[in-house]
N, CA, C and O of each residue as an XYZ file, in Angstrom:
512
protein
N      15.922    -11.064      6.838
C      14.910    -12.095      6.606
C      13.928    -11.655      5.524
O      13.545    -12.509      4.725
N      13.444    -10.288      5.415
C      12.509    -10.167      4.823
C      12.715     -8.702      4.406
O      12.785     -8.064      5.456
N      12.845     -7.864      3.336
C      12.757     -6.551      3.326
C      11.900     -6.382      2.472
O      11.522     -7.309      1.755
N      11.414     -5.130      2.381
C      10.548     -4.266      1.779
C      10.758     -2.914      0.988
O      10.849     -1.959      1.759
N      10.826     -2.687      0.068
C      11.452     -1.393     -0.686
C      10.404     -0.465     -1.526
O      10.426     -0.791     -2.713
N       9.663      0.399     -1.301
C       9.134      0.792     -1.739
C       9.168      2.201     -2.475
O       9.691      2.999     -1.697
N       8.798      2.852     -3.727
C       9.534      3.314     -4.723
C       8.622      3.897     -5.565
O       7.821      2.995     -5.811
N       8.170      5.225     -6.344
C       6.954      5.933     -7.047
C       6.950      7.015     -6.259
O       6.992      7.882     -7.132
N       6.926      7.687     -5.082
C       6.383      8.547     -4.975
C       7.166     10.072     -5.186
O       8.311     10.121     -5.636
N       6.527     11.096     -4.866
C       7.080     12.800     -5.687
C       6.193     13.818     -5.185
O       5.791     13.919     -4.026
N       5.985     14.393     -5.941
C       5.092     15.956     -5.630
C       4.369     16.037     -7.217
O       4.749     16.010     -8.387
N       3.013     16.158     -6.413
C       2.217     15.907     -8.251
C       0.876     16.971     -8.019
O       0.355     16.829     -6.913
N       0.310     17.907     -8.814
C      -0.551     18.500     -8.588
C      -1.761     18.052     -8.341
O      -1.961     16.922     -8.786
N      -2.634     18.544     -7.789
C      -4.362     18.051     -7.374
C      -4.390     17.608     -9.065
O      -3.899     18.054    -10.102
N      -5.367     16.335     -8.627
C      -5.757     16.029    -10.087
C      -4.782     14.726    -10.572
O      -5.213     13.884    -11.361
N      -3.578     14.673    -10.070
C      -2.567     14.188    -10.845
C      -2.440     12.840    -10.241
O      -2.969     12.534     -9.172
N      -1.519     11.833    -11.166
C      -1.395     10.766    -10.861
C      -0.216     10.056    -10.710
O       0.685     10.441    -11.455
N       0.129      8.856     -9.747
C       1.295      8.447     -9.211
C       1.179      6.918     -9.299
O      -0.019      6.673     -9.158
N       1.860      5.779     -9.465
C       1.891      4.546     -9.416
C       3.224      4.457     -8.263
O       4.185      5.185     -8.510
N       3.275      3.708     -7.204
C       3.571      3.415     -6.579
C       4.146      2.085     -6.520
O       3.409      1.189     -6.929
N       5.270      1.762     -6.112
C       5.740      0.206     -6.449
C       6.384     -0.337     -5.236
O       6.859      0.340     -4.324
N       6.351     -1.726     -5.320
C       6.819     -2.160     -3.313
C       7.472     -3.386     -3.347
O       6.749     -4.350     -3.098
N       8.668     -3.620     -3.591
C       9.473     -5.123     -4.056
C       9.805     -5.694     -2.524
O      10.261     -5.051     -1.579
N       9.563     -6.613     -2.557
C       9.354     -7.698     -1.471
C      10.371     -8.969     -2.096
O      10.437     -9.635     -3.129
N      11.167     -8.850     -0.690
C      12.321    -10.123     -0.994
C      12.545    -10.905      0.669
O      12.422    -10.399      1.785
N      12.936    -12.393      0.240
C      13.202    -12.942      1.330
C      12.401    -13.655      1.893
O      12.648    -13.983      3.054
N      11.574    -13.971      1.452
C      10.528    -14.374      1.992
C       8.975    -15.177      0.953
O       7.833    -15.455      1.321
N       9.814    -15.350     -0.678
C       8.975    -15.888     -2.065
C       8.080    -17.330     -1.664
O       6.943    -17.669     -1.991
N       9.074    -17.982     -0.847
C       8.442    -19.220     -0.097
C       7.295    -19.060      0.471
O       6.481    -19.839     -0.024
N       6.619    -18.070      1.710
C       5.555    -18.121      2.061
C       4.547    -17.045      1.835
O       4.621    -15.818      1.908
N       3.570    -17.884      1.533
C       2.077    -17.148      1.353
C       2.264    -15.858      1.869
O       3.210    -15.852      2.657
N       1.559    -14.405      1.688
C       1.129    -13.377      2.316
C       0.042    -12.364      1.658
O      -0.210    -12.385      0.454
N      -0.289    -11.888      2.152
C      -1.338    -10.703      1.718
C      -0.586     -9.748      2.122
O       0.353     -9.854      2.910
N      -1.125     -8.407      1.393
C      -0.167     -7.108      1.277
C      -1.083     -6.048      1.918
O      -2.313     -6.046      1.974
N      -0.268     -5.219      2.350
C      -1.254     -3.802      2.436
C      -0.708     -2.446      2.170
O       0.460     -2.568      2.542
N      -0.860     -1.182      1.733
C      -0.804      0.099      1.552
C      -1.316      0.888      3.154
O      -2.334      0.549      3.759
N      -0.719      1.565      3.444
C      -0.800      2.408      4.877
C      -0.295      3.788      4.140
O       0.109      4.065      3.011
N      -0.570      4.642      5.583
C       0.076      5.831      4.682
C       0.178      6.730      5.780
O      -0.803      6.509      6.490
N       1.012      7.813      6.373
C       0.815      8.555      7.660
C       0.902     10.050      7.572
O       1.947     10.327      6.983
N       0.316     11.001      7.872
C       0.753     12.478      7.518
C       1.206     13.087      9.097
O       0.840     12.516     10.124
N       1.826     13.992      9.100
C       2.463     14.525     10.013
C       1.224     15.036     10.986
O       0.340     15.840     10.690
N       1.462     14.189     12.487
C       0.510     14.733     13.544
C      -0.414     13.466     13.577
O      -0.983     13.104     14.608
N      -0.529     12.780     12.301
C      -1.925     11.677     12.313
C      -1.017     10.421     12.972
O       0.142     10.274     13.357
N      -2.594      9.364     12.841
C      -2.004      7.813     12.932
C      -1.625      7.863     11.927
O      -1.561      8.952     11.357
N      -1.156      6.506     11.212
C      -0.930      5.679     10.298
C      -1.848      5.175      9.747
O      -1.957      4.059     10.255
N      -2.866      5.354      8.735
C      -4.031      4.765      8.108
C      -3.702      3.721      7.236
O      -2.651      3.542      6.619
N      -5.311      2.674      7.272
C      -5.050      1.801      5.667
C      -5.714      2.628      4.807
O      -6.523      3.550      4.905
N      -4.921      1.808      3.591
C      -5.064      2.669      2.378
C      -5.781      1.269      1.277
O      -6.730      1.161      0.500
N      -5.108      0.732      1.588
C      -5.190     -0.978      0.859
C      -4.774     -2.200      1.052
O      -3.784     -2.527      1.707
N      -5.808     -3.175      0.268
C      -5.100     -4.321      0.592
C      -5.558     -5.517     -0.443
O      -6.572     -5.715     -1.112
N      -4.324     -6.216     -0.248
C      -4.738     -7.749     -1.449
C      -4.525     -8.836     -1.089
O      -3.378     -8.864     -0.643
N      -5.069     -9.937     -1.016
C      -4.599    -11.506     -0.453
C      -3.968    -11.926     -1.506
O      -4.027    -11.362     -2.598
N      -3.114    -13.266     -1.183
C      -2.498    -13.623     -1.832
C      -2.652    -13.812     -3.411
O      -1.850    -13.440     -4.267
N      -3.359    -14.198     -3.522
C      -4.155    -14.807     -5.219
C      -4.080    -13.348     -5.489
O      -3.792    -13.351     -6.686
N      -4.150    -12.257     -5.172
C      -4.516    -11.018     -6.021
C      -6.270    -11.148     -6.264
O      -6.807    -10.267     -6.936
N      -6.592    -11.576     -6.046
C      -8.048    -12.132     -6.519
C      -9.296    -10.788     -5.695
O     -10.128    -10.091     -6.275
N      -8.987    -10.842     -4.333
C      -9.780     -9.951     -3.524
C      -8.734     -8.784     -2.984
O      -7.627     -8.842     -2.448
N      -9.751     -7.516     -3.445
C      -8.850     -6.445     -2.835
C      -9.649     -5.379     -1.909
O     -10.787     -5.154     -2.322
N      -9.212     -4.576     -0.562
C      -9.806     -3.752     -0.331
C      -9.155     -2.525      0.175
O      -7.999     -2.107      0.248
N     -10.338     -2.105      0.499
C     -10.145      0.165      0.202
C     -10.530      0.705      1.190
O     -11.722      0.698      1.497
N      -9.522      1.345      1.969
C     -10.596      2.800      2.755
C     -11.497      3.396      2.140
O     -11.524      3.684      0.943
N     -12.226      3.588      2.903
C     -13.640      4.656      2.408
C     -13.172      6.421      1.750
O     -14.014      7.267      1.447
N     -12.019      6.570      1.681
C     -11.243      7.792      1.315
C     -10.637      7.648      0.448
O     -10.051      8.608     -0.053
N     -10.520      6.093     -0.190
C     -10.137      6.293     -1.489
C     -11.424      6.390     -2.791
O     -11.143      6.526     -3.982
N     -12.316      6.324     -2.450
C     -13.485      6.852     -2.878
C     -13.501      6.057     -4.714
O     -14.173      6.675     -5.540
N     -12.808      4.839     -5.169
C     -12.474      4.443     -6.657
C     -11.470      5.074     -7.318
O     -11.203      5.059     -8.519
N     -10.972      5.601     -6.463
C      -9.993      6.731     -7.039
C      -8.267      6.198     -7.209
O      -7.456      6.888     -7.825
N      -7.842      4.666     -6.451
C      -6.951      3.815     -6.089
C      -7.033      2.087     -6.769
O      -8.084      1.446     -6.737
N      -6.142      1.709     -7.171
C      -6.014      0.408     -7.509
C      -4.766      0.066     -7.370
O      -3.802      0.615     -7.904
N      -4.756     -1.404     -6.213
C      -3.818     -2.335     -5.981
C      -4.278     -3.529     -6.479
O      -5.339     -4.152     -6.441
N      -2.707     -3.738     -7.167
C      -2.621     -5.224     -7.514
C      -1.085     -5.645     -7.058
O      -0.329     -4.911     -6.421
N      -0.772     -7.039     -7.538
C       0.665     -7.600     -7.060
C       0.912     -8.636     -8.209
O      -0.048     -8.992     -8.892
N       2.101     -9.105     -8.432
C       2.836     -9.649     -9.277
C       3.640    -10.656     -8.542
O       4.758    -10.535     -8.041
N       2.956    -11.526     -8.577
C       4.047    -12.709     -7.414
C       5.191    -13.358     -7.781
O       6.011    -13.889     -7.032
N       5.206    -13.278     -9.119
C       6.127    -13.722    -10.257
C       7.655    -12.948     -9.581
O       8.779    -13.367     -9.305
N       7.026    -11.749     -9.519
C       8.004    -10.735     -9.123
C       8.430    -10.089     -7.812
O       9.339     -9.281     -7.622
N       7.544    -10.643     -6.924
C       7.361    -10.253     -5.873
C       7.083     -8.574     -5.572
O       7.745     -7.767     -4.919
N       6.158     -8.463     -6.130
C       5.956     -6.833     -6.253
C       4.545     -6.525     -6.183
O       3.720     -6.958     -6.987
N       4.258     -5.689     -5.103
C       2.904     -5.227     -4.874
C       2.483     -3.827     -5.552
O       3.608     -3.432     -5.859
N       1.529     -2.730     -6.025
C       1.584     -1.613     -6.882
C       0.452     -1.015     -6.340
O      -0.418     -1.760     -5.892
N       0.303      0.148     -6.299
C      -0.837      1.144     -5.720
C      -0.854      2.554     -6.938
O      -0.104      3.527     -6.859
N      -1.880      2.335     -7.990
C      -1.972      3.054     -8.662
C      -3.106      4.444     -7.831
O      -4.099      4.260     -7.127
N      -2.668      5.362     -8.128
C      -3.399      6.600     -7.768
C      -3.781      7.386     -8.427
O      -2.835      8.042     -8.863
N      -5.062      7.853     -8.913
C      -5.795      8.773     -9.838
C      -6.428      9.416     -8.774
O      -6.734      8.977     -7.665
N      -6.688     11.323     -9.633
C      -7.287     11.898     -8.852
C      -6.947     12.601     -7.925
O      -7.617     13.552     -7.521
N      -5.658     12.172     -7.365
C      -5.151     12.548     -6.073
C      -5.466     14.006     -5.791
O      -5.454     14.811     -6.723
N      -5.750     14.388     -4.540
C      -5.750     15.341     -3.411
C      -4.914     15.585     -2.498
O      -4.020     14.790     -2.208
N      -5.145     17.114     -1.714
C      -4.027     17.790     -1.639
C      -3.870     16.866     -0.285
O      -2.780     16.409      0.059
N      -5.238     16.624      0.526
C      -5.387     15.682      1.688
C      -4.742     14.014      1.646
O      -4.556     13.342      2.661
N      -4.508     13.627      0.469
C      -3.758     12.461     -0.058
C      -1.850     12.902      0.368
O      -0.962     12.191     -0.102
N      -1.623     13.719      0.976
C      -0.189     13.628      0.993
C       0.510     12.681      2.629
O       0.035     12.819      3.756
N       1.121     12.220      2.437
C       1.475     11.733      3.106
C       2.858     10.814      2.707
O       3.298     10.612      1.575
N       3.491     10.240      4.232
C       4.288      9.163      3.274
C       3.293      7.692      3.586
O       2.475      7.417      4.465
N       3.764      7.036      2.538
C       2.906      5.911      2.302
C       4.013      4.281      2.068
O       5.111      4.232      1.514
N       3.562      3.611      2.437
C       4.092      2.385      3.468
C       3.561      0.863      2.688
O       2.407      0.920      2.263
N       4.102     -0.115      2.528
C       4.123     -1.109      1.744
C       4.099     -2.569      2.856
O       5.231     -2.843      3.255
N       3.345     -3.201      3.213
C       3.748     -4.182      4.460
C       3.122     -5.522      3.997
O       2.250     -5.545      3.128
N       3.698     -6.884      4.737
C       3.213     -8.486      4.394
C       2.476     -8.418      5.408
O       2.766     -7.805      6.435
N       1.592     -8.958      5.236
C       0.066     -9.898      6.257
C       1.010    -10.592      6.596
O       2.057    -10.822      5.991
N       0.518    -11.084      7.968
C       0.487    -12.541      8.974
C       0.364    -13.204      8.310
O       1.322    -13.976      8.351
N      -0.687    -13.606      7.183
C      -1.670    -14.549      6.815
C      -1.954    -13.871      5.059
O      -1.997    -12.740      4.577
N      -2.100    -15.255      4.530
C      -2.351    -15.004      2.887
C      -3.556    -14.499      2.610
O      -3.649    -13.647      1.727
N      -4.753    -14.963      3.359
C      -6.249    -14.522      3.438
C      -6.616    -14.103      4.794
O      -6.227    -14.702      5.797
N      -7.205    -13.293      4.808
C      -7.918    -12.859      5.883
C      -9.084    -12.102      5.973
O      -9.300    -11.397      4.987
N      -9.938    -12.047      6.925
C     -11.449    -11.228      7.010
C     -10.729     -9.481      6.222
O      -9.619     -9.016      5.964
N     -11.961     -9.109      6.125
C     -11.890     -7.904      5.510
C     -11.339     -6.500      6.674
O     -10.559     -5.550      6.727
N     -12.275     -7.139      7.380
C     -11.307     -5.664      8.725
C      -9.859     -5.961      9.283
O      -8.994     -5.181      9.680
N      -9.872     -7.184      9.198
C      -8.283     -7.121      9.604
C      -7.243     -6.621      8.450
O      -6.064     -6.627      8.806
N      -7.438     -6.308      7.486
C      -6.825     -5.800      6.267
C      -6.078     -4.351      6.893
O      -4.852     -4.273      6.966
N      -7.003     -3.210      7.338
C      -7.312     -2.552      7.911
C      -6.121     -2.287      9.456
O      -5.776     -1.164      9.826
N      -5.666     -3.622     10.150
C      -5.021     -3.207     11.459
C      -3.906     -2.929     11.274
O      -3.757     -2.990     10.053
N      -3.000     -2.654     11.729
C      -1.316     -2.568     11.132
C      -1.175     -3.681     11.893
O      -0.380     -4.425     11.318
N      -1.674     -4.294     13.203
C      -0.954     -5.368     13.775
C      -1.039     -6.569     12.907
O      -0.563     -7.608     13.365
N      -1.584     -6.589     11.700
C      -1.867     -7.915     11.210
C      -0.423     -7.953     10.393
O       0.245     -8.986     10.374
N      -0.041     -6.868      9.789
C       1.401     -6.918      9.168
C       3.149     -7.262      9.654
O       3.918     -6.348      9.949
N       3.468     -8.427      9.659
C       4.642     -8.542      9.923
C       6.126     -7.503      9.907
O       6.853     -7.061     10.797
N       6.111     -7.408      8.517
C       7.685     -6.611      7.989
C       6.713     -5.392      7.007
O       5.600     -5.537      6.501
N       7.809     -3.972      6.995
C       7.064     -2.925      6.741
C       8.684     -2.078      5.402
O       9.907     -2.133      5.528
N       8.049     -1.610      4.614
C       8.695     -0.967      4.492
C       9.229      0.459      4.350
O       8.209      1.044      3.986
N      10.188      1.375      4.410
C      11.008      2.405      4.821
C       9.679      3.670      4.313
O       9.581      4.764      4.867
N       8.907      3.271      3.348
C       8.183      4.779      2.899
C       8.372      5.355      1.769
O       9.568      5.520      1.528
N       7.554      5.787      0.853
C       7.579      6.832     -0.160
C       7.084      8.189      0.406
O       6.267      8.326      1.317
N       7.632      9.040     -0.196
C       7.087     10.460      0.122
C       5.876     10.548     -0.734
O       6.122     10.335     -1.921
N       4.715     10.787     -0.470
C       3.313     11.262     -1.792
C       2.973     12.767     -1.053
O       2.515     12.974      0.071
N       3.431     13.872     -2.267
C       2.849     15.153     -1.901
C       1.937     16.041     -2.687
O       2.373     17.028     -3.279
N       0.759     15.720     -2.698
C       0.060     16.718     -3.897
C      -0.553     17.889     -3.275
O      -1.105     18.087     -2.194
N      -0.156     18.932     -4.769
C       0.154     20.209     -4.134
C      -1.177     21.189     -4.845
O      -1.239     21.189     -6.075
N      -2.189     21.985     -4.081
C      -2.798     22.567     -4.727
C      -2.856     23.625     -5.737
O      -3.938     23.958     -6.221
């Protein structure tokens, strides 16, 4: 019905930078908002980001500190998580998922339950 493929990530030194990419198929017909998650071994699953449909409004954990930019390409069905800066605490694998809903309040950006379909993971490892 719906998959998710997500694709960018590696092993990059402190300092260094990664673009991240997340193709979304199956699903061009209905509205959604996107989000970035990300999990390290032992943790939850955190947000990382998020965008409503229009691309118009986007938001950030407090740990990405300006240091992150998501946008999406609907044309293409493709969501993107650029990363500058990165830290060694930034490793994790990191996760690409559709909203319930095209718009939504700002904390629900934030839940994983608001995300329908998820996809498989990039590895992000920066190394000091």
């Amino acid at each position: 019905q719906v998959q998710l493929v997500e694709s960018g990530g590696g092993l990059v030194q402190a300092g260094g930078s990664l673009r991240l990419s997340c193709v979304v198929s199956g699903r061009s017909f209905s509205p959604y908002a996107m989000g970035w998650f990300r999990q390290a071994p032992g943790k939850d699953r955190e947000f990382v980001a998020g965008i409503n449909w229009s691309g118009g409004t986007t938001y950030y954990a407090d740990f990405v500190e300006g240091r992150f930019t998501i946008s999406r390409d609907n044309a293409k069905n493709t969501v993107s998580l650029r990363m500058n800066s990165l830290k060694p605490e930034d490793t994790a694998v990191y996760y690409c998922a559709t909203n319930r809903y095209a718009y939504s309040q700002s904390w629900d950006y934030a839940r994983p339950l608001a995300y329908a379909y998820w996809g498989q993971g990039t590895q992000v490892t920066v190394s000091s």
